[in-house]
Each structure stands twice: as C-alpha cells, then as structure tokens.
ZATOR-573474 format. One record per residue (C-alpha): chain; z, y, x. Coordinates in Angstrom, 3 decimals, always signed. Layout:
REM ZATOR-573474
ATOM   chain          Z          Y          X
ATOM       A          Z          Y          X
...
This chain:
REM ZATOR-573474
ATOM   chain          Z          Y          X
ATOM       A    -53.957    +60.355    -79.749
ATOM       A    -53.294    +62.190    -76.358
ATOM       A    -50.354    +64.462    -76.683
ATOM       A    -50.854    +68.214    -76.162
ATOM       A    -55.167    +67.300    -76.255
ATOM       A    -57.747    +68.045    -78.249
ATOM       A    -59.303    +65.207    -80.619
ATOM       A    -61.974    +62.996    -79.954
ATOM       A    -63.504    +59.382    -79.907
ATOM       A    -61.097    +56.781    -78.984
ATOM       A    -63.509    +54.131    -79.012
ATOM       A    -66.117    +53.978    -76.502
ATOM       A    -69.590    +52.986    -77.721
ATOM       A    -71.096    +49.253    -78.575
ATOM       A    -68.373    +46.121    -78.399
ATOM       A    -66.943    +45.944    -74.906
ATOM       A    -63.892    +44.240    -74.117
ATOM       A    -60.674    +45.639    -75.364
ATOM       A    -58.135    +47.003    -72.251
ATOM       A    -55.119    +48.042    -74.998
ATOM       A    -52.904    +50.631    -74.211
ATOM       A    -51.066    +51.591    -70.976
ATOM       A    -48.555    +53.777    -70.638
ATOM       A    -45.664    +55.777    -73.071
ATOM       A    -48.218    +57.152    -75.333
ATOM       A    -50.562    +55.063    -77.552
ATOM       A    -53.615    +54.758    -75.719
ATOM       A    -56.727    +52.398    -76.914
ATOM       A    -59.699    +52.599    -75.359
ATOM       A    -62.523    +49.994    -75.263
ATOM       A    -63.994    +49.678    -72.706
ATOM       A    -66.082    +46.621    -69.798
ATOM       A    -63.446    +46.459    -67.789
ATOM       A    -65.465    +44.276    -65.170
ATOM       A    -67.875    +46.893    -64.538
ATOM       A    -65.517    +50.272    -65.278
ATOM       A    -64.383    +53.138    -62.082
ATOM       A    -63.308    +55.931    -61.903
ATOM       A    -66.229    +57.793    -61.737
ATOM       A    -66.614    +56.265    -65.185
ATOM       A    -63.531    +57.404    -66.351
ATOM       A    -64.001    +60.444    -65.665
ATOM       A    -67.510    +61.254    -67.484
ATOM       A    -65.595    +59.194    -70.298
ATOM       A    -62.823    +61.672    -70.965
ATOM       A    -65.169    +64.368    -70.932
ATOM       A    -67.729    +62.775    -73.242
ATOM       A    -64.279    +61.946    -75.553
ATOM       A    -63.536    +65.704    -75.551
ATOM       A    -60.345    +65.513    -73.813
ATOM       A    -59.416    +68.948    -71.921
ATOM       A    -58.722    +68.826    -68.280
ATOM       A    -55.486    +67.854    -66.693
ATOM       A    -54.491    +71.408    -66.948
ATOM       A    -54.465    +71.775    -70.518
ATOM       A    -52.283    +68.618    -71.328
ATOM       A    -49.259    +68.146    -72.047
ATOM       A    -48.155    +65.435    -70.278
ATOM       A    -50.023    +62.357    -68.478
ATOM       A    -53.699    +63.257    -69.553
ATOM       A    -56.500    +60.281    -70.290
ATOM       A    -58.191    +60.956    -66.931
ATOM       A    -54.915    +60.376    -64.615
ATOM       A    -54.443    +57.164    -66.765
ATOM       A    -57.578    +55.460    -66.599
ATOM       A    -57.519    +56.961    -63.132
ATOM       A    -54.102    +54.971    -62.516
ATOM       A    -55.013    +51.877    -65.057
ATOM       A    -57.906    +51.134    -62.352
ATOM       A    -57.321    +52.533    -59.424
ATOM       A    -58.482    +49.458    -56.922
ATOM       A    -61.292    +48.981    -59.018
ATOM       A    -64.169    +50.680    -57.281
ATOM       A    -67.965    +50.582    -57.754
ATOM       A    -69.077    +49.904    -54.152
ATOM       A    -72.387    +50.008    -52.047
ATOM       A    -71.962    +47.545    -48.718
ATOM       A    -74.605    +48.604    -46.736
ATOM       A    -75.421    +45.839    -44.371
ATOM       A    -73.852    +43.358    -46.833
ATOM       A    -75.645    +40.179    -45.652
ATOM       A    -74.333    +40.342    -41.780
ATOM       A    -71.194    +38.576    -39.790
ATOM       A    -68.667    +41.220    -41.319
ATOM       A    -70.421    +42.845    -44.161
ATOM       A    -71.159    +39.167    -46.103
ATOM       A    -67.423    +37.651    -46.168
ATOM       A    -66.291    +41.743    -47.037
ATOM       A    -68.893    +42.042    -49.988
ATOM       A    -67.122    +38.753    -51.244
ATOM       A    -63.414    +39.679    -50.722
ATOM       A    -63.878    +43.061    -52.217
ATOM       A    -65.766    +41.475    -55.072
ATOM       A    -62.957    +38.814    -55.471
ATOM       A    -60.615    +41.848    -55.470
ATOM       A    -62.120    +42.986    -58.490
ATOM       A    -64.800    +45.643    -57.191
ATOM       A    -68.131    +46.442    -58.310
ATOM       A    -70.106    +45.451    -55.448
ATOM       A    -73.657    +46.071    -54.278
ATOM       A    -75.091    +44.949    -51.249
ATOM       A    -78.323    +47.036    -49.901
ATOM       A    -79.535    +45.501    -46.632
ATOM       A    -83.039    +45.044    -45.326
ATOM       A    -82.062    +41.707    -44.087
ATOM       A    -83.085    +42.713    -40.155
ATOM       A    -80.487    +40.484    -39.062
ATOM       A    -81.911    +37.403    -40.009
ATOM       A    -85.668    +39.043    -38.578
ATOM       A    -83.796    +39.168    -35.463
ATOM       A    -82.642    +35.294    -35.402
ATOM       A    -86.782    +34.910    -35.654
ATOM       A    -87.357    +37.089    -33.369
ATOM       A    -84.798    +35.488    -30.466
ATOM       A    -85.323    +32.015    -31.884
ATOM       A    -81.946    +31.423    -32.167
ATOM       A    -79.858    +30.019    -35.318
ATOM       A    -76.498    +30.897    -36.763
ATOM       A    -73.865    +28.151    -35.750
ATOM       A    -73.322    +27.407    -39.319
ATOM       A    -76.052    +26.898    -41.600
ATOM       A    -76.553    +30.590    -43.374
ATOM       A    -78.228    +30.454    -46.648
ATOM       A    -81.055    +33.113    -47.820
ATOM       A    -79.117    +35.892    -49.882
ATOM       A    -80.544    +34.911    -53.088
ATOM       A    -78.618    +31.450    -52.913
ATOM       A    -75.344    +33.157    -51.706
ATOM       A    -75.319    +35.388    -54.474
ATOM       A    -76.183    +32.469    -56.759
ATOM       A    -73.041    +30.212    -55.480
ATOM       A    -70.627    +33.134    -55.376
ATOM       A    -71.550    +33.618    -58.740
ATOM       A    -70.873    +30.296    -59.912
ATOM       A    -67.652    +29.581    -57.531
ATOM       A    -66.001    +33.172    -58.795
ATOM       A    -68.029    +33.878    -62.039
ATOM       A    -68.937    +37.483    -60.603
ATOM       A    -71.864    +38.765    -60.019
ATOM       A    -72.902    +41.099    -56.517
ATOM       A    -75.921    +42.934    -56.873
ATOM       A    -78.566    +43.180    -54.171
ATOM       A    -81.301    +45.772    -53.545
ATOM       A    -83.661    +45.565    -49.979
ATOM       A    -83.773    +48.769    -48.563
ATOM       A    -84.324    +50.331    -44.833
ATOM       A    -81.860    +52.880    -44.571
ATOM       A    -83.687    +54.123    -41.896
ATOM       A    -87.097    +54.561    -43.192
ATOM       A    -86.821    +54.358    -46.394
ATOM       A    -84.965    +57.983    -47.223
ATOM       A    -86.321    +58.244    -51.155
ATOM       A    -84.941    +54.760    -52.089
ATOM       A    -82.174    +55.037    -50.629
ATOM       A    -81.466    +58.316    -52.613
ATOM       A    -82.621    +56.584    -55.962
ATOM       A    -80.063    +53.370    -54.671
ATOM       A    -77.139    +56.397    -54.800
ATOM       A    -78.024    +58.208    -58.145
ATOM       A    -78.723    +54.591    -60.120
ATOM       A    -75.363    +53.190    -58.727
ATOM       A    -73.303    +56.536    -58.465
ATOM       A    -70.577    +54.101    -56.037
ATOM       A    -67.106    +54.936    -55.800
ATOM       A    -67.274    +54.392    -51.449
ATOM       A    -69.597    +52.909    -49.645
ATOM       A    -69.215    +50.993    -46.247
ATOM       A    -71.447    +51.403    -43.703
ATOM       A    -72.213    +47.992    -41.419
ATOM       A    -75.840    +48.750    -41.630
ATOM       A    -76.513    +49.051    -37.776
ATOM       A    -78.071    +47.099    -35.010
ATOM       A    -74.235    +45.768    -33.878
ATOM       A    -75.125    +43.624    -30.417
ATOM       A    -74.596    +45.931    -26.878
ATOM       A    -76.693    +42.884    -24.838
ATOM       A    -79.438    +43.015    -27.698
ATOM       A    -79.526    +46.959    -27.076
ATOM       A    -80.167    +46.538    -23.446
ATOM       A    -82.523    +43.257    -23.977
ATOM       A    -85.925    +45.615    -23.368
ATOM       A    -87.176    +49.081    -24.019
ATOM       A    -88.345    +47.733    -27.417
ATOM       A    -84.582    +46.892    -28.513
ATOM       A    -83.343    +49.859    -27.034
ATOM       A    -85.485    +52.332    -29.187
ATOM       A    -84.964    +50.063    -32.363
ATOM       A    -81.243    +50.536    -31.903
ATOM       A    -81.339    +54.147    -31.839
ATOM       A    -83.725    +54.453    -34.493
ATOM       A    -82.508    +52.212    -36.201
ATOM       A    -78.671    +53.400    -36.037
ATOM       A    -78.589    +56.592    -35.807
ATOM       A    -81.579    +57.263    -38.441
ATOM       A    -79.730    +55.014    -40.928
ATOM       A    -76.324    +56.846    -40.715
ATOM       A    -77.825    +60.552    -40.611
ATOM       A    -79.948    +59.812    -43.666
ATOM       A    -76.798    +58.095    -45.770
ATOM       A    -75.102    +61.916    -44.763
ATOM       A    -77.974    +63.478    -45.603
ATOM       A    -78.148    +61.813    -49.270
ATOM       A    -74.794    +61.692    -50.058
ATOM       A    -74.912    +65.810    -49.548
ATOM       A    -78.202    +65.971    -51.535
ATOM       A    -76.792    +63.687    -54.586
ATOM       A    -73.272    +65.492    -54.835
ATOM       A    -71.784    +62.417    -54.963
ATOM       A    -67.998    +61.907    -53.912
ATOM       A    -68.070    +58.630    -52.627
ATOM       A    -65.390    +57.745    -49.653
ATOM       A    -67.532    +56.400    -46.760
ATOM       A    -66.212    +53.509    -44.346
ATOM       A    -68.118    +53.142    -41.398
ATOM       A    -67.306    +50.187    -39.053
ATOM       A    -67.381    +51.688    -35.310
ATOM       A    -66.309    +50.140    -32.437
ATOM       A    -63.251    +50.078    -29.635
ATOM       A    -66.530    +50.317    -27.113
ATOM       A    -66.648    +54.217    -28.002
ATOM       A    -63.397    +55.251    -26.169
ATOM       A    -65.059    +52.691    -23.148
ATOM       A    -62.545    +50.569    -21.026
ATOM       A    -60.323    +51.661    -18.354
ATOM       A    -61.110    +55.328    -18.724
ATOM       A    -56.654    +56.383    -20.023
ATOM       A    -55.457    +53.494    -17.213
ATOM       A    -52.382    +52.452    -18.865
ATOM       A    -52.046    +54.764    -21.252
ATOM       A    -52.175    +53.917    -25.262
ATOM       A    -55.387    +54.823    -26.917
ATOM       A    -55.008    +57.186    -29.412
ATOM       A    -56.517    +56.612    -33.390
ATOM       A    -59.502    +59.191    -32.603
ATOM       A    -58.033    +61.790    -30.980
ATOM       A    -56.633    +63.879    -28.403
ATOM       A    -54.573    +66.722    -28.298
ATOM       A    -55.450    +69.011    -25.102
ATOM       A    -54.971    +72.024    -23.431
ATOM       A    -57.643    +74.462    -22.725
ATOM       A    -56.422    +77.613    -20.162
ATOM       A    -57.618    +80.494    -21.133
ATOM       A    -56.837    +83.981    -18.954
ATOM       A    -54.418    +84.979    -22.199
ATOM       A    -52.620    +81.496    -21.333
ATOM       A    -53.169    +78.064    -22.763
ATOM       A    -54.648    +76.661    -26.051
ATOM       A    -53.630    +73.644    -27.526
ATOM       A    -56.919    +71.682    -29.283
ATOM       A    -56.997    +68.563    -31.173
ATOM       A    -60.691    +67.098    -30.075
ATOM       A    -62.332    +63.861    -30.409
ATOM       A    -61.329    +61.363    -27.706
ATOM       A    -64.016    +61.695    -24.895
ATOM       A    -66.574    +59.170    -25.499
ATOM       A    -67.888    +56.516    -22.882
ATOM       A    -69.971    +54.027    -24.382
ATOM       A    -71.023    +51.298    -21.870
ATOM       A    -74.384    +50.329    -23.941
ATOM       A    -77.243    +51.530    -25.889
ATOM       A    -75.594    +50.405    -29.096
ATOM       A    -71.871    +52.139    -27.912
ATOM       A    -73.910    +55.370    -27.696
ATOM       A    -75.536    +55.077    -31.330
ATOM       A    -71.440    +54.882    -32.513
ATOM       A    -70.490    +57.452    -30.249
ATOM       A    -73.504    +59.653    -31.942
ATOM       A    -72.219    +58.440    -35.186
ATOM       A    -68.582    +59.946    -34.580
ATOM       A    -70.600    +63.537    -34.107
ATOM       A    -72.656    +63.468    -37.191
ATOM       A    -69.157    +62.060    -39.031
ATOM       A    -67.491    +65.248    -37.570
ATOM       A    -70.070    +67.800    -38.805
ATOM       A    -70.486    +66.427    -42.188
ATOM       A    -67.000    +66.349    -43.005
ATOM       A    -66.215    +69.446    -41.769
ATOM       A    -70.020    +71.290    -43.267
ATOM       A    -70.238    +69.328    -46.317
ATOM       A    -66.434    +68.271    -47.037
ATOM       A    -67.816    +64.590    -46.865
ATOM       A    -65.068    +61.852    -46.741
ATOM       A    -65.638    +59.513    -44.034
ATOM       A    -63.173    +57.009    -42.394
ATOM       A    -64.250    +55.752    -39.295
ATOM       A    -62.674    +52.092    -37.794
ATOM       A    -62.888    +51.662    -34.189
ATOM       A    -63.018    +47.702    -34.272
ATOM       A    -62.004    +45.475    -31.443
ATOM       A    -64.062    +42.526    -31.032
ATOM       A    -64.238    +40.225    -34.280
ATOM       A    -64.020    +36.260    -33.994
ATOM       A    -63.065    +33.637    -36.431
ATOM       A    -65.930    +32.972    -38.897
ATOM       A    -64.117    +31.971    -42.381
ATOM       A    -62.437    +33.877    -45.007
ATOM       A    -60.655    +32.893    -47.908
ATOM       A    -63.563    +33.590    -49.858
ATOM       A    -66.435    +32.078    -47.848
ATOM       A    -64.278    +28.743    -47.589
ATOM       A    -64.782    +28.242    -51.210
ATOM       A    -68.700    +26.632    -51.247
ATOM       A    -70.228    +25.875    -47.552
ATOM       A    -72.935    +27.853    -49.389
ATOM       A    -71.072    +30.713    -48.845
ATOM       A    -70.094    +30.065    -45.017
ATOM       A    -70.037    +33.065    -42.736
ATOM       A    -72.593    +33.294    -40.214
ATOM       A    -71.221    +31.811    -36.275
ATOM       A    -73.144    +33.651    -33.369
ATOM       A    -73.143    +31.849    -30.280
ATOM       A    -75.879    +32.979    -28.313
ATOM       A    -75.797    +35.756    -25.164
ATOM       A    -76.889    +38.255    -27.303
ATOM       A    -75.125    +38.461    -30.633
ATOM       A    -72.032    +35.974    -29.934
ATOM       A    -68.889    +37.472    -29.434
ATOM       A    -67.184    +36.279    -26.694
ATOM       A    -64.220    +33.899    -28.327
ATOM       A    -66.655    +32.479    -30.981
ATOM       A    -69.093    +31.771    -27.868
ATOM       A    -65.591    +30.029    -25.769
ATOM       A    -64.835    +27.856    -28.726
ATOM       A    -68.620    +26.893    -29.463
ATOM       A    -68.665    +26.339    -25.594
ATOM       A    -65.616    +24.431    -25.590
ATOM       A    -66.807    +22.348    -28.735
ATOM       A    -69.906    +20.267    -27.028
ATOM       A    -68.142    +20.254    -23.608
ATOM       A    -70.576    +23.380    -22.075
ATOM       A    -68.139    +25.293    -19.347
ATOM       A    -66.335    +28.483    -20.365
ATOM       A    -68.456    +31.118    -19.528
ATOM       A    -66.903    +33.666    -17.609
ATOM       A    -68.797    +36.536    -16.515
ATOM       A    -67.834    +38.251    -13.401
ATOM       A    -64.108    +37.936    -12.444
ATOM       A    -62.850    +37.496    -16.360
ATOM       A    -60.537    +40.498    -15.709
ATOM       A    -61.830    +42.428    -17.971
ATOM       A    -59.275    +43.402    -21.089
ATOM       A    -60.707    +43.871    -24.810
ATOM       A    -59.398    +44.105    -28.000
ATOM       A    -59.895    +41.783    -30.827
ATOM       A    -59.075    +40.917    -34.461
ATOM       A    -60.166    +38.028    -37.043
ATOM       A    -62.678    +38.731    -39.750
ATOM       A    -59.815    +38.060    -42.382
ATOM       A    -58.326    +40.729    -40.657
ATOM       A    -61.984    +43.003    -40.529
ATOM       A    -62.136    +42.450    -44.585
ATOM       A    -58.687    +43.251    -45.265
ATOM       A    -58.789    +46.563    -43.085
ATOM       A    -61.923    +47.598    -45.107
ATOM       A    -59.828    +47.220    -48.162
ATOM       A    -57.109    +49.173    -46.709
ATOM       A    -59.445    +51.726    -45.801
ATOM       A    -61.081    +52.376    -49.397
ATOM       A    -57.633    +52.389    -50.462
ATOM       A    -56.707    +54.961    -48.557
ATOM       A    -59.692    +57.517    -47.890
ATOM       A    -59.183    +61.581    -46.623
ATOM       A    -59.796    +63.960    -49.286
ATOM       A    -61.840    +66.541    -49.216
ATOM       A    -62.385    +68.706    -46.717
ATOM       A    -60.038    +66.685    -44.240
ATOM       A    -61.494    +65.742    -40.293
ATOM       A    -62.936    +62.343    -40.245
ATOM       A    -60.330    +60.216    -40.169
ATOM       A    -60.411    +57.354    -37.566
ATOM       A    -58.553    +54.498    -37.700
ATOM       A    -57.939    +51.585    -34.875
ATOM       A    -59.272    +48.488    -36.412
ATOM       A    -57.417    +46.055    -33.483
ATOM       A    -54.829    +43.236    -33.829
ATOM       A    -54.234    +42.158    -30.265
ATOM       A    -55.543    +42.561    -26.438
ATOM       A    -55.704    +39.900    -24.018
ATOM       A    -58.051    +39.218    -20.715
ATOM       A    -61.223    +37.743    -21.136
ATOM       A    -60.102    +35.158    -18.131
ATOM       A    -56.719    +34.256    -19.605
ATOM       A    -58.325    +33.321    -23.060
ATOM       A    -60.852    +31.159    -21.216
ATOM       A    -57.730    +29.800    -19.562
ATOM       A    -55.929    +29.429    -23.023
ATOM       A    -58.968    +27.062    -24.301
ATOM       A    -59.604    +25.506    -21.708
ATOM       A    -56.284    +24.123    -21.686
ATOM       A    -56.243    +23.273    -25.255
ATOM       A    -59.802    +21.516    -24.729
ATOM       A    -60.164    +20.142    -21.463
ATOM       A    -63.167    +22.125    -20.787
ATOM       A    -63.625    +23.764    -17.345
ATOM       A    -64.691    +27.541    -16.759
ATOM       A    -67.884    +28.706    -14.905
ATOM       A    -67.365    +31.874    -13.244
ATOM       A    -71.345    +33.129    -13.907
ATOM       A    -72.908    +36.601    -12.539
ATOM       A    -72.114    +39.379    -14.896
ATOM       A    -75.462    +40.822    -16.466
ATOM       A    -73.377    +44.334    -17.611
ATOM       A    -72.328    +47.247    -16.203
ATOM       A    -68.832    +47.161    -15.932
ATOM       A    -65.621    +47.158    -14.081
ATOM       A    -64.409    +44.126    -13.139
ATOM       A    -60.963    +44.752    -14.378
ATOM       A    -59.324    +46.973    -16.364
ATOM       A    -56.455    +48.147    -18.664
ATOM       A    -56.488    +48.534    -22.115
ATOM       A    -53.493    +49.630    -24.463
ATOM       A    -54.436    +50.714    -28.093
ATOM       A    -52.518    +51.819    -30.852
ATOM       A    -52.973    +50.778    -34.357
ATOM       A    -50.151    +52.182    -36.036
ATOM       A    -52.009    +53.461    -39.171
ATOM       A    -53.103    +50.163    -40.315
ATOM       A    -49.823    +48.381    -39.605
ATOM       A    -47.811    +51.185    -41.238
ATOM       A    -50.486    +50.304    -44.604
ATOM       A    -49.333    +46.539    -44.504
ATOM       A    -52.312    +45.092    -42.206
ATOM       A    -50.294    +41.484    -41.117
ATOM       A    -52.301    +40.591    -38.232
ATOM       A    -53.741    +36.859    -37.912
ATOM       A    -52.708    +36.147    -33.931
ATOM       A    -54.831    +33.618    -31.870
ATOM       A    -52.364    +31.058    -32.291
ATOM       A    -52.588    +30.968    -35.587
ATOM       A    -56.383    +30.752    -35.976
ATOM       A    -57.315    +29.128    -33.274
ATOM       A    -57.356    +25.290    -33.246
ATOM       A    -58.844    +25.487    -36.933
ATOM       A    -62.047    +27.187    -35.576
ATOM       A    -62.823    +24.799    -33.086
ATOM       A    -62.405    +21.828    -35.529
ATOM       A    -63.482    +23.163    -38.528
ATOM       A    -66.291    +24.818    -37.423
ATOM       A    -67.957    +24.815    -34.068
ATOM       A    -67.120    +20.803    -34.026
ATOM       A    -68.464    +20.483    -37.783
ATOM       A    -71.951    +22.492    -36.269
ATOM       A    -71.949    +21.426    -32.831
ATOM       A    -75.549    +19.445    -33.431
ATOM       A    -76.791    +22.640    -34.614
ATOM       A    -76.358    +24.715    -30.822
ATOM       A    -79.453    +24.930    -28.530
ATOM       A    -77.818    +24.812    -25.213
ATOM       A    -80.607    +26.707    -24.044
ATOM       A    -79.574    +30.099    -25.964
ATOM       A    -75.765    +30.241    -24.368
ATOM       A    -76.281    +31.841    -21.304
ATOM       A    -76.532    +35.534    -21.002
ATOM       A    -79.826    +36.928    -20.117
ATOM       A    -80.267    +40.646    -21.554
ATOM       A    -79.199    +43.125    -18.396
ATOM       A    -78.151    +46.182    -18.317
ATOM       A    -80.336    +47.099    -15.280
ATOM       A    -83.515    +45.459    -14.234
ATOM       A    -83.203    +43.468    -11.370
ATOM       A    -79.752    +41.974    -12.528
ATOM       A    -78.283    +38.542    -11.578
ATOM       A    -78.173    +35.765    -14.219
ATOM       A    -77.779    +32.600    -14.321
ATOM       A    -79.731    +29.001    -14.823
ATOM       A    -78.701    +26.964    -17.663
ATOM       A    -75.254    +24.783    -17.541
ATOM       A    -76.959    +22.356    -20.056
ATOM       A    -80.120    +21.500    -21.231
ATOM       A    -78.693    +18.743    -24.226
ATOM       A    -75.993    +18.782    -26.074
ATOM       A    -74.017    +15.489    -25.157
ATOM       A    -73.713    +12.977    -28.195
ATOM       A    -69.651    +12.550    -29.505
C-alpha cells in the first residue's frame, strides 16, 4: 500500500512480467515492462484509484512509475526508414523505447526515380525490421502513411499509439533535389511543409502531450550572414527604438535559406513558433550541420541493418561523396573555390542528440526550443585537402551549380548539447574507418555517372562533364 492513498488494485490485469518494488515504500506492481510509458502509468494509477500527487503523503505511485521509467518512451519516428531516421529508430529501440516507424517510404521512390543506388546495399523495411528483431530480440513497428496527404490516418496512427514524443525526419531533406526542376520544387513544399502543419494540426486535435523533435537544419540561419560572429541556438536578442526609447525583443534568428528545401525548414520554425505559443505544443527544434559517417553501433550489428551511403549530386553529403570519391580514385570534387565553411557532425552523433533531445523536452507552454545540432566546422577545400592527403587522390576544382558565396565564415555555438553530455566524434576519429570499411567494401556498387552535380539553382548554370565513365578495377 501507498502511504497517505486511498486503496486499490495492486496488480495490474492478465500475467505480465513482474517489475518488484522500487523505492522506501512497498510497491508491487505487475506490469510489461517492454512495452510500459508514462502515459501508461499514468491512466494506471488512476484506473488503481490512487488520488493525485496532491493528496499523498509522500512519493505518490504516479511520480514512481514516472521515475522507475523515465527513458522509456513510446515513440513515433516519422521518416524512420531514411539516412538519419533508420540508425535513430534502432538506437532508441536498443535504448529501450517503444518505437514506431511511420514513413511512406518516398525515399527509396526517389532512388527510382533518379536511378541512382545507396552506396551500401539497403534492404526493403520489412527485412530490416526482421534482422533487428532477431540481432536485438525487439520488435519496431511500422505503419505506411503520407503525412502529407493522408491527414485521417495519420490522426488514427496518433490515437492507436498515444506516443510519448515523436521525431519528425519526415521531409524531402536534399537542397540540389529541391532545385532539380519545377516538379521537385513543388513536391518539396508540399511535401514538407503539408507534412509538418498536419502533425501540428493532429497533435492539437488528439490532445495528446507528446514532445516533438524535429530535425532542421544549420542552412536556416544561411552562411556568412553574422561574419564572424557565433551563431546563436535560435535566437536573437534585439533592440527595437521606439519614440518612448528602446525595446529589448528576443526574436527568431533572421532566416536565409539558400534552397527550396532551407525555406520549407525556415517555414517549419514559424508554424513551430505559433503552435507552441497557441496550442502550448512542445516542440524542440535541432538545427543540424551536415551529417556524414554512415554506421552506428547499432546498424554494425547485421550488414542487413547497414545505413544507407548517398553519393550522388543530389542526396550525397559532401564528406560521404569525398570519401566515396576518394575510394575508386574519382577526383575530389570541389565546387567553386572550396572556401565555403559548413558545419558537420557524425550520425552517431545525430542519434545520440535525438536522445538527448527527448530527454530533455520544454514543458508546456515554453517557446520552441532550438537546439544547435553541430560538432565541428571546417572548409569544404581544406577537408578535400585533408583526404586527399590521406588517399592520394587529386581535387577537381568543378563549376559550382548553387547560389552561393564563394567564401564565408561560420562560428556556431552548441553549448546546450555539450552542457547535456553530447561527446562529439571528431573527423579524426571517424575518418579512415569510413573509407575502408565502407566506401572501399561498396566501391563496385558506384555508377560514376551519378557523381557529378547537375541540379542548378538557376537555369542556364555551368556544370560539368563526367570525370569517369568506369570505375577502375583494384
């Protein structure tokens, strides 16, 4: 019994597995421990007849199941079969989450579409699920929806599921892909900025208080527009004159997205902002920096499992596309001058940020809060420089199909994550092992015909031939 509380069952119904007791007090309850929240918790102390926190004396049953599995979430990753939402459904699953993966699988429609192939050999869903299921002996459930069009399912997804947070990769993620043709532009904002609105949109209708993570990107702030001065997480404080004197404002950091897909995110950050402040929705929002590596802990277990490798001009990022370049002797391509600065972080870094993230939401009520998702910075020239070195390989200096400046600054801060216990993986660290272990492993799988970067941001644009039309035997 639960000092100072009424009485009540203190068994929960059918034979689940036994948790035992936690804390000063006797405690028993029975419950499946592999598929009980919070959420669950909650409708279980009620359904016991245990009175609200208030009423006890002492710890009550809710704030003990509530501490007894607090990083055990039911969770919805939307987008859950793509580069960062596949190796994050499996980590958080391996963490001990409840995990759900809804995606309409558009990705892999896309790889049709562009008759290109992952680096490494992706395997339909079904089979991943099935091998992550026998490597870990935990099941991830899957349901195909269109977030976009498909408002009513996605609403029955929420209510059948009732998730504990949700994180939101469900979005067309290339910028060259958004500027390929008029056709990829539209999909990108339908497909984007439909998808997010009508999450919003069901997560007010439902009532339920699930934390959202959204993955954004470092391409919302845009380079070079602060020179030399640090980023902020978000936002900026500013002073607005006013004849009575001046007012000091806290507003979002002005947005200057270089691509159709940088302006869906930056139109993302506005609907975040209303919502949270309308609805008292709890959204975190991670600017990420530019994500390269393909393995995780987790993905290394069963080549099954292996991470999809993007190497074309469309959808590979540029490090994967330098050490898939560097792998079958292609040059280093370099677009423009190579003086352009971004920021960047490994997908063991992307999943563990997520974590840290659901760990860690605003409450209710709270601005949206935004959170630097970066590890490092360096020039896109001085990383060719750093594998070509380490490779032999030479660098082509090719004409650059974007909009951009040829050089810029970029300082961002990522205190937040740090300060949570983020320990970066560095370049040095990573680096070597992904050109062995991977893009050597898969170099017979590259068309050489898919590396060079054709989709420009204004008709008319300079691009250039191919550097090689067969990949050279070992």
């Amino acid at each position: 019994m639960v000092a100072g509380c009424p009485a009540g069952r203190q068994e929960a119904a059918g034979n689940p597995a036994q948790v035992g007791s936690y804390g000063g007090d006797e405690l028993t309850i029975a419950v499946d421990i592999a598929r009980y929240t919070a959420t669950d918790a909650a409708a279980e102390g009620l359904a016991l007849g245990f009175a609200p926190a208030a009423k006890c004396a002492g710890p009550t049953l809710l704030e003990r199941l509530s501490k007894l599995l607090e990083h055990h979430m039911r969770v919805l990753v939307l987008g859950g079969d793509g580069f960062c939402g596949w190796p994050t459904s499996l980590y958080l699953s391996d963490r001990g989450h409840d995990i759900t993966i809804v995606d309409n699988l558009s990705r892999r429609k896309i790889d049709i579409e562009l008759e290109v192939d992952s680096l490494t050999p992706i395997r339909p869903l079904g089979e991943r699920l099935a091998a992550w299921k026998e490597v870990s002996g935990r099941e991830i459930g899957f349901v195909n929806v269109d977030l976009a069009t498909e408002y009513d399912r996605l609403v029955s997804v929420l209510l059948d599921i009732r998730p504990d947070a949700i994180v939101h990769f469900a979005e067309q993620r290339a910028a060259p892909y958004s500027m390929r043709t008029e056709k990829t532009k539209r999909y990108t904002v339908d497909n984007n900025v439909r998808a997010t609105h009508n999450l919003l949109t069901a997560l007010v209708t439902t009532g339920i208080d699930a934390s959202l993570v959204h993955l954004g990107t470092m391409g919302v702030y845009g380079y070079g527009w602060s020179g030399t001065a640090p980023i902020p997480e978000g936002y900026l404080m500013v002073k607005v004159p006013t004849p009575d004197g001046e007012l000091e404002r806290e507003i979002l950091h002005p947005a200057n997205p270089g691509s159709v897909y940088h302006l869906t995110k930056t139109l993302d950050q506005l609907l975040f902002s209303f919502y949270a402040s309308n609805d008292r929705l709890r959204i975190t929002d991670l600017h990420q920096g530019i994500v390269w590596g393909t393995q995780t802990n987790q993905t290394a277990r069963d080549e099954r499992l292996i991470n999809r490798f993007d190497y074309d001009g469309d959808y590979g990022t540029v490090l994967n596309r330098f050490l898939m370049q560097a792998a079958i002797g292609h040059p280093l391509t370099v677009h423009g001058t190579g003086g352009q600065t971004r920021a960047f972080i490994h997908i063991r870094d992307t999943v563990r940020c997520i974590e840290i993230a659901l760990n860690n939401p605003p409450d209710a009520g709270s601005k949206v809060l935004v959170r630097n998702q970066i590890t490092e910075t360096h020039r896109i020239l001085d990383l060719a420089k750093m594998i070509g070195d380490m490779t032999g390989t030479e660098i082509a200096y090719l004409p650059n199909p974007r909009r951009e400046a040829d050089e810029n600054e970029l300082s961002v801060r990522n205190d937040q994550f740090l300060a949570l216990g983020l320990e970066p993986t560095t370049l040095s660290e990573g680096l070597l092992e992904e050109i062995t272990d991977i893009a050597a492993r898969y170099r017979h799988r590259v068309d050489p015909h898919k590396i060079i970067a054709r989709s420009v941001w204004r008709a008319g644009m300079e691009t250039s031939a191919d550097l090689m039309t067969e990949v050279p035997p070992l």
